[in-house]
C-alpha positions in Angstrom: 0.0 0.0 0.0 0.7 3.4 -0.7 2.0 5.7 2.0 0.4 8.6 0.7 -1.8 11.1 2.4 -4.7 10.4 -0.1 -4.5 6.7 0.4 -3.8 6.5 4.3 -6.8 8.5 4.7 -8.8 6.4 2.0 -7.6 3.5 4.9 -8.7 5.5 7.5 -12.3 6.4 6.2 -12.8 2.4 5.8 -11.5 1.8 9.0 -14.5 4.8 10.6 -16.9 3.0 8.5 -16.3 -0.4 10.1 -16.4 1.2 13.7 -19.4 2.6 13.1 -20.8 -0.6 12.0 -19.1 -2.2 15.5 -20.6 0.6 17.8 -24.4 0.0 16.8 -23.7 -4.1 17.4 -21.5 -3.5 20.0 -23.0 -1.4 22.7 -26.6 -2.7 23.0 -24.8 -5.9 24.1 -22.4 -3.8 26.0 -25.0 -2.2 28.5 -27.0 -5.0 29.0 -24.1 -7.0 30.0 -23.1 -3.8 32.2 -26.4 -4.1 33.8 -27.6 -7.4 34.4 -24.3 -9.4 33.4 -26.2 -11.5 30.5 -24.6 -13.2 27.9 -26.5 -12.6 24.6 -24.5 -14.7 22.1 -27.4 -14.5 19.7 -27.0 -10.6 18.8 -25.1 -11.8 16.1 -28.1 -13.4 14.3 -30.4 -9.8 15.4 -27.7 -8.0 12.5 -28.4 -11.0 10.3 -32.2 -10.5 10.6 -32.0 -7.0 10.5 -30.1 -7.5 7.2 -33.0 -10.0 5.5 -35.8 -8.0 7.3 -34.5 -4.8 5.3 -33.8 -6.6 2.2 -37.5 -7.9 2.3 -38.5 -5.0 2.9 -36.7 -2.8 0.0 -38.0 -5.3 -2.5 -41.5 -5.0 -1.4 -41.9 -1.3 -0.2 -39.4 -0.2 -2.8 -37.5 2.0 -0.8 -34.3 1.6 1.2 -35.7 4.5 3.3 -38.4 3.0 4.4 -36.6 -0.4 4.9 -34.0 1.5 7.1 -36.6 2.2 9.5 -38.8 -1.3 9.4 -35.8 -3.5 10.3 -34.9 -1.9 13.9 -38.5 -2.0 14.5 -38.6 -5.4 13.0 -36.0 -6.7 14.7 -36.5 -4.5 18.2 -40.1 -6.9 18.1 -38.3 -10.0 17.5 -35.9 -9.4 20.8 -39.5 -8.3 23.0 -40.5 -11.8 21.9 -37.6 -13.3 23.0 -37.4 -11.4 26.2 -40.7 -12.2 27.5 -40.8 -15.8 26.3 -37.6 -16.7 26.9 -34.1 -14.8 28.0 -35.8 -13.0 31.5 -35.9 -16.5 32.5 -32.5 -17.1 32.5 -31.2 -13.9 34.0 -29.8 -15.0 37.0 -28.8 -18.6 35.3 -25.4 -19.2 35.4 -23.1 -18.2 32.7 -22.6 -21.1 30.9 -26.6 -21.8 30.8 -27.0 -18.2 29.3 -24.2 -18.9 26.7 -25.5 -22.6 25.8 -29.3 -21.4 25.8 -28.2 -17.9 23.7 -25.9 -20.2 20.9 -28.5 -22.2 20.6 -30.7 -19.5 19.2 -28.0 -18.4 17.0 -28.3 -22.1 15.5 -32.9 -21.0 15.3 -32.3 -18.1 13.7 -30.0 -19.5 11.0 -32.3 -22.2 10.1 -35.6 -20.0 10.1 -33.8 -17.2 7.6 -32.5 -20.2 5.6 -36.2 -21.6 5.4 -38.0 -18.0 4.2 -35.2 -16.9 2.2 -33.1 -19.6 1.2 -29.3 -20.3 1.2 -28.2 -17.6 -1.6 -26.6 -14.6 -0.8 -28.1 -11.0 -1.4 -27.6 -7.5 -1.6 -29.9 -4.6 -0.1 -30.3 -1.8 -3.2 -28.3 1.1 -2.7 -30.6 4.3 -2.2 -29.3 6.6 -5.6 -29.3 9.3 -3.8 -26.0 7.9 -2.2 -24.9 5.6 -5.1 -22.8 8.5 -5.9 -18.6 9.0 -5.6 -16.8 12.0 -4.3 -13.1 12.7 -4.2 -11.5 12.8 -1.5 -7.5 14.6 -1.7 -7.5 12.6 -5.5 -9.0 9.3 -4.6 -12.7 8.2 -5.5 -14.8 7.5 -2.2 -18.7 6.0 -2.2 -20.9 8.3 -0.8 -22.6 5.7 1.0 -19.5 4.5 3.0 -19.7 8.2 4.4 -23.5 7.7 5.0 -22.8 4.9 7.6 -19.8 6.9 9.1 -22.2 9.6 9.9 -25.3 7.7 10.9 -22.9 5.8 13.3 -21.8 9.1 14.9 -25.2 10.8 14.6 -26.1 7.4 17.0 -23.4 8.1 19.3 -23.9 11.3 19.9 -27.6 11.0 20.4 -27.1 7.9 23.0 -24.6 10.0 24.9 -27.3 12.9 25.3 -29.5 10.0 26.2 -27.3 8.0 29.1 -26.2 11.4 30.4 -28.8 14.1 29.8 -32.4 12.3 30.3 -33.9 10.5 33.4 -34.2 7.3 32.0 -30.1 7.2 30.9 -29.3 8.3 35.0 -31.0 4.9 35.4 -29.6 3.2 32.9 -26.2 4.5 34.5 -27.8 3.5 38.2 -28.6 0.0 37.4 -24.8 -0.4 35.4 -22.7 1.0 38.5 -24.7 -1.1 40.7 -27.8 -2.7 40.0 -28.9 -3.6 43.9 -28.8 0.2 45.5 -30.6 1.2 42.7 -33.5 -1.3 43.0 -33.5 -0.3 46.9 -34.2 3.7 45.8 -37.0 1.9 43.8 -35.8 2.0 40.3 -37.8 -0.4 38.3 -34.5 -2.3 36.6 -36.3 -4.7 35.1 -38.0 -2.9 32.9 -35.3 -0.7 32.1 -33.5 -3.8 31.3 -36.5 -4.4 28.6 -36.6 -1.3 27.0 -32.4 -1.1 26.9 -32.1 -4.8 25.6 -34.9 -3.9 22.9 -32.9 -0.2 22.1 -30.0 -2.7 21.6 -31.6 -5.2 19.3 -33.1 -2.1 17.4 -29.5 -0.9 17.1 -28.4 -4.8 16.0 -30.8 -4.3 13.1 -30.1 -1.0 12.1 -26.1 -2.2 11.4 -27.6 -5.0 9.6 -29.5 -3.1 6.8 -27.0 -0.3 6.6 -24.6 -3.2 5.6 -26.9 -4.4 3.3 -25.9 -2.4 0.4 -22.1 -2.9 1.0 -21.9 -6.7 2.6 -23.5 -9.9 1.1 -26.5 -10.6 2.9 -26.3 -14.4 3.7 -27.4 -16.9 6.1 -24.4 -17.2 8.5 -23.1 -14.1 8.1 -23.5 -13.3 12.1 -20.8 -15.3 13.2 -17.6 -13.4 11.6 -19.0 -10.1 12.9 -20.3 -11.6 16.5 -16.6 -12.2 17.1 -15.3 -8.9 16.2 -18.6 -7.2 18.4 -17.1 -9.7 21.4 -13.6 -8.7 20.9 -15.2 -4.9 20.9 -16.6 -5.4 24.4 -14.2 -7.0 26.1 -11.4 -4.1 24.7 -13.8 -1.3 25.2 -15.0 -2.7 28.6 -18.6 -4.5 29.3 -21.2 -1.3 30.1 -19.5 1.6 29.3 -20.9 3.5 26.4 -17.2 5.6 26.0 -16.0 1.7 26.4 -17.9 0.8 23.2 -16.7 3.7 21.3 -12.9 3.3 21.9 -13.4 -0.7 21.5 -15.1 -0.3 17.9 -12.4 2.3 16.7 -9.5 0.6 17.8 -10.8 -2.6 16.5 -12.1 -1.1 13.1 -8.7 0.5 12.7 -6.5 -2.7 13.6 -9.0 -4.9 10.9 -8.8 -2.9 8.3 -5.2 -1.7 8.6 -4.2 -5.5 9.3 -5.4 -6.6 5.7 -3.6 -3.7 4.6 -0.3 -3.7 5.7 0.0 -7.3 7.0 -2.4 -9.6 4.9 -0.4 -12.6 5.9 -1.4 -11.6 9.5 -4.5 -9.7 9.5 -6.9 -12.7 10.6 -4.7 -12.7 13.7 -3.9 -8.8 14.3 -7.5 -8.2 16.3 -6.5 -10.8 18.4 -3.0 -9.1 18.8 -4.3 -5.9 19.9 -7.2 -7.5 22.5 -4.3 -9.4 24.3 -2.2 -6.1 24.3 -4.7 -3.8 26.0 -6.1 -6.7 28.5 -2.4 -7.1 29.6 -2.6 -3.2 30.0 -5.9 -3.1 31.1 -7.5 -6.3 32.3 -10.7 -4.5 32.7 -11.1 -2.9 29.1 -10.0 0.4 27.9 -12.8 2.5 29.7 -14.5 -0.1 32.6 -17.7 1.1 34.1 -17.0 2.7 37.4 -17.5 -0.3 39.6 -18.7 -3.9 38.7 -22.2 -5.3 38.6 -23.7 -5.8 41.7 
C-alpha cells in the first residue's frame, strides 16, 4: 500500500466505517451485560435479521428508506419476543446456561432465515441518492461508505445525550454502576433492562440493513461479525458507552489496517491488539465505574 496522504486517509475512512458498524452491534450488548451481566451470544443473528428484514422490505416497499426504518422496529419486536418468552428467564442462570441457551438461538435463527429466504446470498439496493462517488485529496470515495460513518456518529452522539442528559439514561447509568442500590431507591431495573435490551436489538438491526448495500446478505453471516462485536466489548469494557466507542475504533482500525499492511497476519492482528490492551488493562480500555452488583 501506498504511503500517501490520499491513500492512508482512503484507509482510515474504511476503518470509521467499520467502527461505526461495531458501535451500533457493540454497545446494545455492552450495556445489558453492564447491567444485568447476561450473555447474549445470539445478537449476532439480530444484525443477520435486521439485514433479510430490510432486504424484504426494500424489494416489497421499494425503498431503502423506508426499509432502514422497518428492520430496527422489525427486529426490536423479535428481541421483545424473545425477552418475555424466553431470556428474562435465565437472567440470574449461570453463565454457561446463558451462553449454551443464547448459541442455541443463533443455530434457530440461521435455520428459520435459511427456510424463508433460502441459502443464496443477497444485496440490499443502494438508495441513488447515495450511489454517488466524491473525491476525496484525488482518490474516489462512495458516498454511502460516508452515510454509515455519519449515521454511526449521529447514533453516538444522540445515545450520549440520552445516558447522560435524560432521566431514564441516570438509570440506565444507576442500574450499570450497581444494580442492587438502585432497585432499593425503587428503580424499576427490570423494565429498564426491557426497554435497553430492545434499544439494543433495534440498534443490532439498524447495522444490519445499513450493511446491506455494502456486505452480502447471507445466512451465517452473524458469526464473523459476532466475534469482532465480542472482541469490541471485552477491549472497550462490558457497560460503558465511551467503552464501546474506543473498542469499535480501535478494532475497526487494527482490521482494516491489518489486511492492509500485513495480509499474511490480518486474521490474527484483532487478536494481537485485545491481548495487548487486556495485559494493560484487564478490565477494558474504559470499565464502568464499579462492577455489577
Amino acid at each position: 500500500m501506498s504511503l500517501e496522504p490520499a491513500a492512508l486517509l482512503i484507509q482510515v475512512l474504511n476503518g470509521l466505517q467499520l467502527a461505526m458498524l461495531l458501535f451500533l452491534l457493540s454497545v446494545g450488548l455492552s450495556v445489558v451485560f453492564g447491567m444485568m451481566n447476561f450473555i447474549n451470544l445470539a445478537h449476532g443473528t439480530l444484525y443477520m435479521l435486521g439485514a433479510f428484514i430490510g432486504l424484504a422490505a426494500a424489494r416489497h416497499l421499494g425503498s431503502f428508506w423506508a426499509a432502514l426504518v422497518v428492520a430496527p422496529l422489525g427486529v426490536a419486536l423479535i428481541g421483545a419476543v424473545l425477552h418475555f418468552a424466553l431470556l428474562r428467564r435465565i437472567q440470574s442462570a449461570a453463565p454457561m446456561k446463558q451462553v449454551l441457551v443464547t448459541f442455541g438461538l443463533i443455530f434457530v435463527g440461521l435455520e428459520a432465515v435459511r427456510m424463508i429466504w433460502g441459502t443464496f446470498s443477497h444485496s440490499i439496493p443502494m438508495p441513488g441518492a447515495l450511489s454517488g462517488s466524491l473525491t476525496v485529496l484525488g482518490e474516489v470515495y462512495p458516498v454511502y461508505r460516508l452515510f454509515i460513518i455519519a449515521l454511526g456518529a449521529v447514533v453516538m452522539v444522540a445515545l450520549y445525550l440520552g445516558l447522560e442528559r435524560t432521566r431514564i439514561g441516570a438509570v440506565v447509568r444507576a442500574g450499570v454502576d450497581n444494580r442492587s442500590m438502585a432497585a432499593v431507591l425503587g428503580i424499576d431495573i427490570e423494565r429498564t433492562f426491557f426497554l435497553v435490551f430492545c434499544l439494543g436489538c433495534a440498534l443490532a438491526g439498524l447495522a444490519g440493513v445499513v450493511a446491506g448495500p455494502v456486505f452480502a446478505v447471507y445466512p451465517g453471516m452473524d458469526m464473523e461479525i459476532l466475534i469482532l462485536t465480542l472482541i469490541v466489548v471485552v477491549v472497550g469494557g462490558p457497560g460503558s458507552l465511551p467503552g464501546a466507542v474506543a473498542g469499535s475504533l480501535l478494532i475497526g482500525m487494527a482490521e482494516t489496517f491489518g489486511q492492509v499492511f500485513v495480509p499474511a497476519f490480518s486474521s490474527v492482528m484483532i487478536y494481537v491488539v485485545m491481548a495487548a490492551v487486556l495485559l494493560l488493562k484487564p478490565g477494558g480500555l474504559m470499565p464502568v465505574r464499579t462492577l455489577h452488583q
